[in-house]
Every structure is written in structure tokens, then in C-alpha cells.
N, C-alpha and C positions, 0 to 999 in steps of 0.2 A: 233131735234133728231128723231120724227118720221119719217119723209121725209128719213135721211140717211139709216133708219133700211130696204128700198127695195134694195137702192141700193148696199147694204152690201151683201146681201141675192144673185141680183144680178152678181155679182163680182166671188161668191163662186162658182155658176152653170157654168159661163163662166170658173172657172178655170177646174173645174172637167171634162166637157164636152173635152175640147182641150186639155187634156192630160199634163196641166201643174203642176199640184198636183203629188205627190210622186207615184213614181212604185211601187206596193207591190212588196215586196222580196218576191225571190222561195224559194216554204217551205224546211223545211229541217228534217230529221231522226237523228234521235240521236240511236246508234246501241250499244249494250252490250253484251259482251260472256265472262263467268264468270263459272269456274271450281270450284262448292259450297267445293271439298270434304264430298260429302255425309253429309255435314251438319255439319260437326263436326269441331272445329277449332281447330288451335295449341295450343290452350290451354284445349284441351278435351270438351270442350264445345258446347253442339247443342243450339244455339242460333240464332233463328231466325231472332227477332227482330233486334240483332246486324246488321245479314246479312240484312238485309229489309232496313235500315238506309243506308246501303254501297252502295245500286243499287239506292234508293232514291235520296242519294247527289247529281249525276250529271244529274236526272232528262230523265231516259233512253224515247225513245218512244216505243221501242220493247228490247227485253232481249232474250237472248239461256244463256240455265244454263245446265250444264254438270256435272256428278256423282250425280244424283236424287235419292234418296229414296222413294218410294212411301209403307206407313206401314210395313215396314219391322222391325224385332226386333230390328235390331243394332240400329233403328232410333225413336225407342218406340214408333211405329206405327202411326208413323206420315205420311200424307200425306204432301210432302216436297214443289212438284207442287202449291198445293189446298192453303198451308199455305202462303208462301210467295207470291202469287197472291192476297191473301186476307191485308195481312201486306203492301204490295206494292200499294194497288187498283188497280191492271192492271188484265185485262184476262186470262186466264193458260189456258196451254197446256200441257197435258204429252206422251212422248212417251217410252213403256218397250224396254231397249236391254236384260233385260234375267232375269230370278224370280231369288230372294235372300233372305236370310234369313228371309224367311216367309210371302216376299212379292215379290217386284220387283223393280228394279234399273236398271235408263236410262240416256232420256234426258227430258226437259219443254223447253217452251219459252214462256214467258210472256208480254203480249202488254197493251200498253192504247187505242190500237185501236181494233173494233170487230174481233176476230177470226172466219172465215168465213168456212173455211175447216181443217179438221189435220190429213196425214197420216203417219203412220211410215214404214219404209223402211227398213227390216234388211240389213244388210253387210254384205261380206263373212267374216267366220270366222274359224278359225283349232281346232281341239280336242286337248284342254290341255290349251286354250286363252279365256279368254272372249268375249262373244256374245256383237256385237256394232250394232247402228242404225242409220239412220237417221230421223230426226222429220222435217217435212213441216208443216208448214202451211199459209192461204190462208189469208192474211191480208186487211182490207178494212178499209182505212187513212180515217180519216174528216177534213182535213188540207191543203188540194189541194194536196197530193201526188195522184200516181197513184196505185191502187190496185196492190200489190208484193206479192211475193211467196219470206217466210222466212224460211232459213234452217238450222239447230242448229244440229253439233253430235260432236263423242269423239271417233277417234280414235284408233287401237291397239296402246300400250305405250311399247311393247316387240318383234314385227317383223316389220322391213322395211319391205320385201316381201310382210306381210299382211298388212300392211297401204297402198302403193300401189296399190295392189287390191281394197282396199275400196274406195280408190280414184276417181278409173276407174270404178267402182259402180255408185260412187253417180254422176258423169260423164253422165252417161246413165241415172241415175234415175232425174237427173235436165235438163230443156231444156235448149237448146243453143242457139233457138233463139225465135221472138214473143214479141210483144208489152210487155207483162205482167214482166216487172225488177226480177230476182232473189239476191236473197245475201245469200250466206253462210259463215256460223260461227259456231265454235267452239276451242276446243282442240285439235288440229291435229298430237299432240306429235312429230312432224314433224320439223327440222330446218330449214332452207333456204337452196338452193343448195341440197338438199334430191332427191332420186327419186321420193319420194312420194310428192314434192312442184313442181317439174318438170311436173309430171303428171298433177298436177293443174293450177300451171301459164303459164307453156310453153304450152299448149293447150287450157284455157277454162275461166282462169281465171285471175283477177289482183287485186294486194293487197292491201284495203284499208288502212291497218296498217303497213306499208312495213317500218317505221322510226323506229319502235318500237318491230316488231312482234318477238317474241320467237318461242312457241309454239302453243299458242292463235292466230286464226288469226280471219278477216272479208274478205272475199274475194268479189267481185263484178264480173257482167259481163263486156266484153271492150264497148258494145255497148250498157247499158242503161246510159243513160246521167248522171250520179253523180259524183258533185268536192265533193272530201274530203277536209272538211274544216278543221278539227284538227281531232289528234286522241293521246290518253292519257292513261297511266295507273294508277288508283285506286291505289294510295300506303299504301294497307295494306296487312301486313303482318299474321295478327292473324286468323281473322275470316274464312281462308283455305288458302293450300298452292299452290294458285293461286292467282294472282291479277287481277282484272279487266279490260278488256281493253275496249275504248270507243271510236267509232267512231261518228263524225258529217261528215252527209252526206248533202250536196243541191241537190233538184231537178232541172235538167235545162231543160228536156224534155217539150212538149205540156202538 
């Protein structure tokens, strides 16, 4: 038996060296945009922990969450961001689209990866609508992905005219092109066929969740390399009246 145990040892380095041992798989994103309702669910309930369970189950790597409270009264001054980053253990992000009831309400995005950068970007908006934003930020993978720029917002939900505009916004405020992959997501209160989906796919963009998408989408660039490998919706109905959508993304780039 001793004699065997070099050439075992042997055997192993020959196979590793000549490339006969298994290809690691390209890593892959797991992507979530998730419209909380300000926290509140169909059953009146701010339950956190409920929602923290719901983003947990499918094990997101990055998250945009849309209708954020941050200490506001309606939300018994809770930081909405702070809380669910901490329930989740992932990183937060917040970004204001406009102060509210004694505080302020936007967008977050919550990673397992370091948040490296976070800016926010207002939209246009008309007197009589609410103030929207966009939230970036600057994500750095440990996973063999490539550092991304993630983009999380929430659309107007009362003027085409003004979702288009905002469109053509974030348009401008996102690059189009450059090594460094973008993705955006959110609430786009947008259908398919919309002007405001037109401004987005038929110019800049393609849709990760295009089987599934409502109003929720993930969009991608055409030229940073990602298969979508499934994409799903969270079927719950309680904890807001938004369900979850889920994308799994592969890296196939360098």
C-alpha cells in the first residue's frame, strides 16, 4: 500500500495539469426586484422579518427593492433599507426620490457582495406626480464575476409621457458601452409594447425576464455576455402587492 499512495498522488497532478479534471462553471448572478409596498402587506402588516424570509428563499446575490421607507411615520420610523440588509446579511443601499411623511421614501439595493460606490440620480418629474430616482451602485463580486454597475428604480405609475422621459433619462445616466456590465431593474409600471419599453428595448436594452415580465423587469445590456438561465416569480401574494421576480444570470465573458 505504500508504494501505491506516490502513484496515486501521481495520477492526480497528471490529471489536473492536462486539463482533464472538471471545467469550473462560470459563475453565475442571481438578480431580485421586489416592489416591498413600503413595507406594508395585504394584510396591514409591516413585517419585516416575513419579507427577509421571501428575498432569502431563493437565495438572491444582489436585490433592488422599490417603495422604501426610510424613518418615515407611516413606517414607525423605521429604516426600511438598514433593516432588511441586516435581516437579509447582505449590504444596503439607499437611495431618496422625495421626503415623506417625516422622513423619506425611494429606492435600496441590497447585495452579498461589497457595495463599492452608491449614487442617486433624480428623474424628471411634473408638479402634481411624485419625485422618482434612480439608485446605482458600484458592485465588487468574490465569485469570479466582473465588477457591475447595478441599477434599481420605480417608475411614474400615472403618465406614459412621464415614464418615457424617465426612460430616456436613465438612458443618458447609464453607459452604453465599456468593459464594466450594467443591469437594471425595477418597477417600471410599464407593459410590453409601451412607448416607455420601446425607449428601453428597441434602443439600449434586452429583457432578462421577457417569459414572465409584467411590470417588474431586469433588463441587461445586448453586449455584456449573460445567458439567462431561469427567471421566476416569488408566488406570494401577502407580504405586498408585488411578487418578486428572479433572475439567474451566467457569466460567459473573460
Amino acid at each position: 500500500m505504500k508504494r501505491e499512495i506516490p502513484c496515486v498522488l501521481f495520477l492526480l497532478s497528471v490529471l489536473c495539469h492536462t486539463g482533464v479534471a472538471a471545467d469550473t462553471p462560470p459563475p453565475q448572478l442571481r438578480v431580485l426586484t421586489y416592489n416591498i409596498h413600503h413595507g406594508e402587506g395585504m394584510d396591514g402588516k409591516f413585517d419585516y422579518r416575513r419579507l427577509a424570509s421571501i428575498i432569502t428563499s431563493v437565495k438572491p446575490d444582489i436585490v433592488a427593492l422599490q417603495e422604501v421607507d426610510r424613518k418615515t411615520r407611516r413606517a414607525s420610523g423605521v429604516d426600511q433599507a438598514a433593516r432588511l440588509g441586516k435581516l437579509t446579511g447582505m449590504h444596503s443601499a439607499y437611495g431618496r426620490a422625495m421626503y415623506y411623511s417625516g422622513g423619506e421614501y425611494g429606492e435600496a439595493i441590497l447585495s452579498r457582495f461589497p457595495i463599492a460606490e452608491v449614487k442617486t440620480h433624480p428623474l424628471p418629474f411634473n408638479t402634481g406626480r411624485e419625485p422618482r430616482a434612480l439608485l446605482v451602485c458600484r458592485i465588487k463580486p468574490d465569485n469570479g464575476l466582473p465588477e457591475f454597475l447595478f441599477a434599481g428604480t420605480h417608475l411614474c405609475h400615472q403618465s406614459e409621457e412621464l415614464r418615457t422621459d424617465q426612460a430616456r433619462q436613465m438612458n443618458v445616466k447609464l453607459p452604453t458601452e465599456g468593459e464594466t456590465p450594467v443591469i437594471l431593474t425595477g418597477d417600471l409600471n410599464a407593459r410590453k409594447g409601451s412607448t416607455t419599453m420601446k425607449e428601453l428595448l428597441d434602443k439600449r436594452w434586452i429583457d432578462a425576464t421577457s417569459k414572465i415580465s409584467r411590470i417588474d423587469y431586469i433588463l441587461l445590456r445586448p453586449n455584456d455576455p449573460w445567458r439567462v438561465v431561469e427567471a421566476f416569480h416569488i408566488d406570494d401574494r401577502v407580504a405586498s402587492d408585488h411578487r418578486p421576480v428572479l433572475a439567474v444570470l451566467e457569466w460567459l465573458g473573460n
